[in-house]
C-alpha positions as CSV (number, residue, x, y, z in Angstrom):
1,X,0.0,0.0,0.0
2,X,1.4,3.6,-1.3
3,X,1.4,6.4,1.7
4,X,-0.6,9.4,1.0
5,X,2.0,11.8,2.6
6,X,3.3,14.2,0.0
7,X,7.1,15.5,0.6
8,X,8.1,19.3,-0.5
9,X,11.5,18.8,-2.6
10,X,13.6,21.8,-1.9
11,X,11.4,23.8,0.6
12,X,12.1,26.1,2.9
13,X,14.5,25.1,5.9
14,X,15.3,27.5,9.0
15,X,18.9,28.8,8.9
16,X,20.4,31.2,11.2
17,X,21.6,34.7,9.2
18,X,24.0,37.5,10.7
19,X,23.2,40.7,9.0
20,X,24.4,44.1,8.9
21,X,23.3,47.2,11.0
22,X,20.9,47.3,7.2
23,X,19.6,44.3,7.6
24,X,21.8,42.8,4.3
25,X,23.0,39.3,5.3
26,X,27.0,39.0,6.1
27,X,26.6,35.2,7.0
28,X,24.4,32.6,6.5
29,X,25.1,29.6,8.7
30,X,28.4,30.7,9.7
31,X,29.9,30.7,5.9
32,X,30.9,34.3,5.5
33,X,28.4,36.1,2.1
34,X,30.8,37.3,-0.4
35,X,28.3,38.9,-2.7
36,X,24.9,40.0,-2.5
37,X,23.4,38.9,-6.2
38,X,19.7,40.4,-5.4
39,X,17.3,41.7,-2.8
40,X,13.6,41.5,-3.4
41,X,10.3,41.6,-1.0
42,X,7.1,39.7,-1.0
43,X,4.1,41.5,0.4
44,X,1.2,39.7,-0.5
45,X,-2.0,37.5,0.3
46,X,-3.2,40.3,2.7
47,X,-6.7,39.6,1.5
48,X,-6.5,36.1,2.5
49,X,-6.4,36.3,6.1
50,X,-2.2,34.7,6.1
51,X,-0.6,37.3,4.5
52,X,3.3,36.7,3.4
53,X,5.7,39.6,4.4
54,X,9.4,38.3,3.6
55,X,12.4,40.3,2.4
56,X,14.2,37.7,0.3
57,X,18.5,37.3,-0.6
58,X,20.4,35.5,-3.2
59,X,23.9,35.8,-2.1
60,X,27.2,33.4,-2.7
61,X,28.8,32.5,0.2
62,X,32.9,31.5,0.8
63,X,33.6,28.8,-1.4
64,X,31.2,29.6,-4.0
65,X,27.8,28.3,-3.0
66,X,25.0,29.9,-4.3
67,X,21.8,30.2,-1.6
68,X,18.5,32.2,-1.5
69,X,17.4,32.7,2.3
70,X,14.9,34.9,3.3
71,X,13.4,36.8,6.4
72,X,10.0,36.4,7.7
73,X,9.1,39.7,8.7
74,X,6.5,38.8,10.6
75,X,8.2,36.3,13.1
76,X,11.9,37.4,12.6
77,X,12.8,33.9,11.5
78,X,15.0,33.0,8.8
79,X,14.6,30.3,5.7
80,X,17.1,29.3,3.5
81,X,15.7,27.5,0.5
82,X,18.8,26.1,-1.7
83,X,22.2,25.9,-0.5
């Protein structure tokens, strides 16, 4: 018998970030950011009830890994979603 349960491939995963006094990510789990590649927000869903407030970052870290992680700025929690 199959299992119903679904799994999310490449989801969101909670990372810890050290950021500037702007806010701009300087580390992402303790691999230093040598570049910021882009910087984009997502304010939507506010008609919905479970609106989405996130200030997103793709930035290369030491050794040339290439990772979007974002802020919730709702909860102050951060996600990395590819590393």
């Amino acid at each position: 018998m199959r299992s119903s349960a679904t799994r999310t491939i490449g989801g969101p995963r909670k990372t810890s970030v050290r950021c500037d006094p702007g806010g701009t990510p300087v580390a992402v789990s303790g691999r230093r950011v040598e570049c910021v590649r882009d910087e984009w927000r997502v304010d939507e869903g506010w008609w919905s009830g479970r609106p989405v407030h996130r200030r997103y970052f793709e930035v290369v870290l030491a050794g040339g890994a290439d990772v979007v992680v974002f802020a919730d700025r709702r909860s102050g929690e951060w996600w990395a979603q590819r590393a």
